[in-house]
Structures are given as C-alpha cells and as structure tokens.
Z-matrix of the N, CA and C atoms (Angstrom, degrees):
N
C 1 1.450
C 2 1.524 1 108.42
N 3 1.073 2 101.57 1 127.59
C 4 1.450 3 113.06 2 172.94
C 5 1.897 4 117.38 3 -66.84
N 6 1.484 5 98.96 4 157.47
C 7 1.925 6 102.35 5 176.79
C 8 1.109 7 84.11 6 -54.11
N 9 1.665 8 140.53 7 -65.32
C 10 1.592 9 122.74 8 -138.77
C 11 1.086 10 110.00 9 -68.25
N 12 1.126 11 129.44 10 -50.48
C 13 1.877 12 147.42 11 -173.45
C 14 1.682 13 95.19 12 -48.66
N 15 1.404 14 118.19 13 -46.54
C 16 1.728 15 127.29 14 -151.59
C 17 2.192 16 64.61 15 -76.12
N 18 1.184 17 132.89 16 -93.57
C 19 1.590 18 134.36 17 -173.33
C 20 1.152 19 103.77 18 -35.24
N 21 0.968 20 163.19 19 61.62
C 22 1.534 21 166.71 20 163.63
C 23 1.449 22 105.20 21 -156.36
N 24 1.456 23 123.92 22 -51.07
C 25 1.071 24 107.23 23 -179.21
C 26 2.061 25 118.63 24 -75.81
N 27 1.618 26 85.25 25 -36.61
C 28 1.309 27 95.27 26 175.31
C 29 1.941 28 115.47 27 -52.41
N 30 1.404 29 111.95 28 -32.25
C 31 1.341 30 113.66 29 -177.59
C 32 1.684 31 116.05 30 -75.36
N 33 1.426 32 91.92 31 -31.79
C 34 1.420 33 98.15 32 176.75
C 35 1.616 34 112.54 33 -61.12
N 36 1.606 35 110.68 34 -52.46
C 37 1.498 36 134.73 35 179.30
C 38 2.124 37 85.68 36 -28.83
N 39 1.829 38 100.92 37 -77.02
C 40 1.076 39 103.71 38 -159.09
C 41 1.485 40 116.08 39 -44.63
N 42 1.791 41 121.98 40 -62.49
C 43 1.323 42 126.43 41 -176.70
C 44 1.500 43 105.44 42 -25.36
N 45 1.498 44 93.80 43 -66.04
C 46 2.053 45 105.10 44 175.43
C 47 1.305 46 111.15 45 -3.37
N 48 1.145 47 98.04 46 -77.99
C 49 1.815 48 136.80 47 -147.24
C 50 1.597 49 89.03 48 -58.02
N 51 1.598 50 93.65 49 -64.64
C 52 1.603 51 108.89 50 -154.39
C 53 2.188 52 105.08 51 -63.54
N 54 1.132 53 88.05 52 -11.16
C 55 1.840 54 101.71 53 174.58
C 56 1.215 55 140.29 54 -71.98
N 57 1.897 56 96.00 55 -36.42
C 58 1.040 57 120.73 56 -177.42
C 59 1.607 58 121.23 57 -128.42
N 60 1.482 59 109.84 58 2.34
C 61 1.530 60 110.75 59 173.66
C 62 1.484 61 126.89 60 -93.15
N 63 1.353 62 110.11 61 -7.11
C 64 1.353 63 126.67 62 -178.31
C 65 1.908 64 96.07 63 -74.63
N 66 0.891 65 106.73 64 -46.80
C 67 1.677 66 113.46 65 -168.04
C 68 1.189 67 123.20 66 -70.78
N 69 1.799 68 107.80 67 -49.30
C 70 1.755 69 132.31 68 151.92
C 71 1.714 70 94.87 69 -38.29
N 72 1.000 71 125.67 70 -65.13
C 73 1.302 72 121.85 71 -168.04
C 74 1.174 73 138.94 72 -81.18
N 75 1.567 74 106.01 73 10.26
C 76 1.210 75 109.66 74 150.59
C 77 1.822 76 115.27 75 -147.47
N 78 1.228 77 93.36 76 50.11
C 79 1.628 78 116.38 77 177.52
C 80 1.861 79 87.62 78 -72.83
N 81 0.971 80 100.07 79 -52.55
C 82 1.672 81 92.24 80 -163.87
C 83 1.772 82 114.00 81 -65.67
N 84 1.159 83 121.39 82 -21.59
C 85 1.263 84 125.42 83 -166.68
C 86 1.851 85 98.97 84 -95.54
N 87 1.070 86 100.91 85 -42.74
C 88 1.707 87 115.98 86 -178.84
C 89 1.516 88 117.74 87 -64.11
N 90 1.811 89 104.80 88 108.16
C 91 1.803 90 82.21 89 176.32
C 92 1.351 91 96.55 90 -110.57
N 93 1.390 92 102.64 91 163.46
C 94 1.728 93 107.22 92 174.09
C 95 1.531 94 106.80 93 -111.23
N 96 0.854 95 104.91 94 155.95
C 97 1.344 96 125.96 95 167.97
C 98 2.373 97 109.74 96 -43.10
N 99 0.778 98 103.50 97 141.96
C 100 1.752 99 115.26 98 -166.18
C 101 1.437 100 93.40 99 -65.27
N 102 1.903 101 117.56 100 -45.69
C 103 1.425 102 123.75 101 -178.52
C 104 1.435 103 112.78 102 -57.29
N 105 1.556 104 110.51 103 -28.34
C 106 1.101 105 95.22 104 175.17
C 107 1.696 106 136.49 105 -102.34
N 108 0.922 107 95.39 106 -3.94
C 109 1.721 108 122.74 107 164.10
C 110 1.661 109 114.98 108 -73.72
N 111 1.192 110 99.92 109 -36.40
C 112 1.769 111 116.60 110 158.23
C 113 1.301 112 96.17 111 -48.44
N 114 1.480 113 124.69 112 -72.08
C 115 1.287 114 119.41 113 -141.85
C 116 1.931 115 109.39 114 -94.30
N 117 1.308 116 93.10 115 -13.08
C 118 1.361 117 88.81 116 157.72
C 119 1.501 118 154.05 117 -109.19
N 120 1.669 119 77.11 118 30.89
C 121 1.862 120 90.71 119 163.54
C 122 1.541 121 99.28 120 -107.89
N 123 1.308 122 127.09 121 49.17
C 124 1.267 123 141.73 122 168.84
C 125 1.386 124 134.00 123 -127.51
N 126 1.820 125 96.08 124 -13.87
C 127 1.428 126 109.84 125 162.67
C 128 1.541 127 106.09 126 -82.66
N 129 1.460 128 175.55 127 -28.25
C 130 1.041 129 169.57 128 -175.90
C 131 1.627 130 100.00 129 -50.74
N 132 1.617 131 113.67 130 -62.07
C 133 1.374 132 121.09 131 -139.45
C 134 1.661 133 86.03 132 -79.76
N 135 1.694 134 115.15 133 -29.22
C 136 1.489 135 109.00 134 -171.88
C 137 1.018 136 116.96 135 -95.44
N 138 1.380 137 118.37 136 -4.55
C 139 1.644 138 108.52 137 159.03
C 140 1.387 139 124.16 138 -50.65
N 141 2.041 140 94.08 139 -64.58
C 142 1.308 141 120.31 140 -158.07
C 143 1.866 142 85.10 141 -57.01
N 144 1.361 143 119.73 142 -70.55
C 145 1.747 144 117.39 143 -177.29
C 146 1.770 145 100.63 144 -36.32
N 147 1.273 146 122.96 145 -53.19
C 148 1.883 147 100.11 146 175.64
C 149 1.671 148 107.51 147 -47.47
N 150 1.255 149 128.47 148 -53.61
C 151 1.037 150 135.79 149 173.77
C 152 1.572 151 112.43 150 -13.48
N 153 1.653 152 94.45 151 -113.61
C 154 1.352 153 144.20 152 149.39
C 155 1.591 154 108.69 153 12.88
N 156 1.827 155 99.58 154 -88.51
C 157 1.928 156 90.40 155 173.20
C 158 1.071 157 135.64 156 -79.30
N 159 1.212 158 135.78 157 38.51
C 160 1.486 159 157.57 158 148.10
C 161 1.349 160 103.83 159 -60.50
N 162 1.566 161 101.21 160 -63.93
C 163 1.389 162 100.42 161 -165.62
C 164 1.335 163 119.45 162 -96.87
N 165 1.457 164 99.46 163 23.83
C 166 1.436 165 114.46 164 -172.60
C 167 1.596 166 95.73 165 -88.61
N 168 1.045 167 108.31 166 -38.87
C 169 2.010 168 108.02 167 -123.97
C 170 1.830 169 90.87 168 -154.98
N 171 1.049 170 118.69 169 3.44
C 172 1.582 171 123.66 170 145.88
C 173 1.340 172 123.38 171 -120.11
N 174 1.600 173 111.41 172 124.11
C 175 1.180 174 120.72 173 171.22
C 176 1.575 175 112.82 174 -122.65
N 177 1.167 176 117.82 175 133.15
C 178 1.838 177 114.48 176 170.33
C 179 1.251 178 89.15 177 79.50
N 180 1.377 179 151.84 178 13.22
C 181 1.824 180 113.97 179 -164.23
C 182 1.148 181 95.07 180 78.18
N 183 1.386 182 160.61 181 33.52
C 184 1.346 183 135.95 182 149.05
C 185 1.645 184 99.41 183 -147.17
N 186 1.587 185 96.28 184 156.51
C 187 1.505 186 108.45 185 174.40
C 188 1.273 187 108.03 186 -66.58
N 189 1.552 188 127.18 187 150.48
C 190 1.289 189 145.55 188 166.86
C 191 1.306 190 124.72 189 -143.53
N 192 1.442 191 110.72 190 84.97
C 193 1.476 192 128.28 191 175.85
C 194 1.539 193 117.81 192 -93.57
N 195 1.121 194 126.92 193 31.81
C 196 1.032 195 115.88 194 -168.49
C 197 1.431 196 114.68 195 -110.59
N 198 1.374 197 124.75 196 160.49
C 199 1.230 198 113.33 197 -179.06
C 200 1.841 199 130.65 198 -58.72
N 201 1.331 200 108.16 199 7.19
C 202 1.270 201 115.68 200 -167.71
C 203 1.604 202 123.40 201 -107.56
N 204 1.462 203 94.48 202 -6.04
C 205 1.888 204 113.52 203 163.31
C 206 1.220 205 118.21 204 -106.39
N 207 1.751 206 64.70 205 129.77
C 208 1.516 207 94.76 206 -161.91
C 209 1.712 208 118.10 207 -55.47
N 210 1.122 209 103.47 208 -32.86
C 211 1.823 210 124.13 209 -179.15
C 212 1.548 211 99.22 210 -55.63
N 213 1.282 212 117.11 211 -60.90
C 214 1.163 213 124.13 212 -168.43
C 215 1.892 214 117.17 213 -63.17
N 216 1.623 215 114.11 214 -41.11
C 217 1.070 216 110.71 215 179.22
C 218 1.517 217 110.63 216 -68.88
N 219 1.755 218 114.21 217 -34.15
C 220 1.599 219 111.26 218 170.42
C 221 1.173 220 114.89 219 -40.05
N 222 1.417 221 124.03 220 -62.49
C 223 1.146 222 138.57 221 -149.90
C 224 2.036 223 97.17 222 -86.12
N 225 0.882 224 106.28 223 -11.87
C 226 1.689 225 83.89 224 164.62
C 227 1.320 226 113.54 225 -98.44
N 228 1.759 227 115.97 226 -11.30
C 229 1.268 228 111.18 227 156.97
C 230 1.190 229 153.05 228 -67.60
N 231 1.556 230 96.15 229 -16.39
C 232 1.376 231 124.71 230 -169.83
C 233 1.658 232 93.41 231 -93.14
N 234 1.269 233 114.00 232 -50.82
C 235 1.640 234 130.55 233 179.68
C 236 1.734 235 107.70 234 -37.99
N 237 1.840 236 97.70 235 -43.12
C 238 1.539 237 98.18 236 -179.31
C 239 1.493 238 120.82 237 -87.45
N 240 0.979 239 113.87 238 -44.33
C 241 1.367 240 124.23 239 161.59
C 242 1.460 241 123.22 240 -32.32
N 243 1.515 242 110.62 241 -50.73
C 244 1.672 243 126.05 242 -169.34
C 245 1.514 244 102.59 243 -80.82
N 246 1.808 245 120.31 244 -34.06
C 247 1.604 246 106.19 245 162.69
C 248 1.382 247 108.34 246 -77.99
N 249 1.451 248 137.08 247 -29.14
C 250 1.522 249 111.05 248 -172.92
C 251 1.213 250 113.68 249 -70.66
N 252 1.082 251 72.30 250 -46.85
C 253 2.502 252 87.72 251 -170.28
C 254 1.752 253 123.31 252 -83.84
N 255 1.298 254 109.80 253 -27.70
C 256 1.353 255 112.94 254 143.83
C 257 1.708 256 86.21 255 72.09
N 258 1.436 257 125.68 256 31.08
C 259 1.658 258 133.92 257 173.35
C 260 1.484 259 105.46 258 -126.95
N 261 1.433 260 98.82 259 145.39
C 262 1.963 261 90.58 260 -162.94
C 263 1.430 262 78.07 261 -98.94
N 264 1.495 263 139.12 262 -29.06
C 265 1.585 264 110.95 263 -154.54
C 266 1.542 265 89.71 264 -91.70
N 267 1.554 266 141.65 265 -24.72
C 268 1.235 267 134.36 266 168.41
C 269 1.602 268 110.83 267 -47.68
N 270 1.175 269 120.82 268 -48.93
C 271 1.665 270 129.89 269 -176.93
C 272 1.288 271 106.50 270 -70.53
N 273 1.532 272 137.00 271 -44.54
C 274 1.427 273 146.63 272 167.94
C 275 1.580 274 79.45 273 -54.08
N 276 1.356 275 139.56 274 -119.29
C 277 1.235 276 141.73 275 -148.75
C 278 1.558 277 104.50 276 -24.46
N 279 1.768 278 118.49 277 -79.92
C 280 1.187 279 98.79 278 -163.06
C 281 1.707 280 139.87 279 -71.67
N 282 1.594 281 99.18 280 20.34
C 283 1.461 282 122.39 281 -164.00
C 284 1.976 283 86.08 282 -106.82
N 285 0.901 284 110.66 283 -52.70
C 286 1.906 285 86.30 284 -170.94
C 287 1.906 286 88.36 285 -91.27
N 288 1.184 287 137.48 286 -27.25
C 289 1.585 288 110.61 287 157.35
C 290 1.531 289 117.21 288 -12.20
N 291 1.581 290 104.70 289 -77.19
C 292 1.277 291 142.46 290 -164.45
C 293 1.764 292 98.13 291 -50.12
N 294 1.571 293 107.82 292 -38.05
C 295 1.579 294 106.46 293 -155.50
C 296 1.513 295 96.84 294 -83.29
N 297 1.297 296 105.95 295 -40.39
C 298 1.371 297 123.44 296 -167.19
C 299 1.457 298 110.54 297 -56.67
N 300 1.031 299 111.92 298 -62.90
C 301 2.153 300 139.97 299 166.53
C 302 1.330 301 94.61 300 -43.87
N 303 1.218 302 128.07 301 -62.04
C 304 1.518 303 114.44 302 176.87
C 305 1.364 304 128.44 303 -48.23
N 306 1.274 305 108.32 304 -71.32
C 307 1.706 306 136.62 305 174.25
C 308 1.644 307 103.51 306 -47.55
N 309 1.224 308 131.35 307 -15.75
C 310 1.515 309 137.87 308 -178.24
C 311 1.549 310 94.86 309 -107.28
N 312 0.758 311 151.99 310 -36.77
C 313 1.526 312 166.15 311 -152.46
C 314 2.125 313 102.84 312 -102.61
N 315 0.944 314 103.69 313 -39.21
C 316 1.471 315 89.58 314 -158.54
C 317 1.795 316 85.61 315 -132.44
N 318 1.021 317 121.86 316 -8.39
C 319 1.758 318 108.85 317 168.96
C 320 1.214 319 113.77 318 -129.81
C-alpha cells in the first residue's frame, strides 16, 4: 500500500467518524418526538426493499417482470412462505429452492 492509499483511507476513516459521531453522541440527550420514532421503524424494511428489487426485477438495464425470472419467482416464494410460516431459515430455504428449480427449468 502506498502513502497515498494509507491518506485516503485514513481521510475517509475521518469524514466517517466526523458524520456520524456528532449524532451517536447525543442520541442519549436528544428526544424525538413518538411520531417520529413511529416512523422510523420504517426506514429498515425500506431500505433493504430499495435494495432488494433492483436486483430482483432488473436485468441488463431493463425491467423483467415476467414469469420467466428466476429472481422474481424466488422471491415471491420466499415472500409467501415468510407471511405464512413466519421462519426466516424456512423462507431462506424455500426462496432459493424456488430460484434454483426455476433457473434450471427455464435457462
């Protein structure tokens, strides 16, 4: 590793720090409002979903909804599974089952 790379990462380290320690550090003194504590156990599920269907349901630069991706049929399996059964390693299993059986089946 080079000096610059070793200062690049180190600057990054700092920005980091300096971004997120002001807030850490006064999480405890700071109350928010109840409405908003409501509404922020709603950022987790909508991240991971910004995440998530991207790589669901885009392939190449283009949408792919069709019944023939494979990503997509997993993931409504996993989708059904995780409301009936309410088990994450049952939904992990029967969600790449589902992907796998597809993607062998139709590609």
């Amino acid at each position: 590793m080079t000096l610059s790379e070793v200062g690049l990462i180190l600057g990054m380290t700092l920005v980091t720090f300096a971004i997120r320690y002001p807030v850490l550090a006064m999480s405890g003194r700071l109350r928010l409002p109840p409405r908003w504590l409501q509404a922020l156990n709603y950022v987790p599920p909508a991240v991971l979903t910004a995440i998530v269907v991207p790589a669901i349901v885009v392939q190449d630069d283009s949408l792919w909804l069709g019944w023939q991706n494979p990503r997509l049929m997993g993931a409504i399996a996993a989708l059904a599974i995780g409301l009936w059964r309410k088990n994450l390693l049952l939904t992990i299993v029967i969600g790449m089952a589902a992907f796998w059986l597809w993607q062998a089946v139709w590609n």
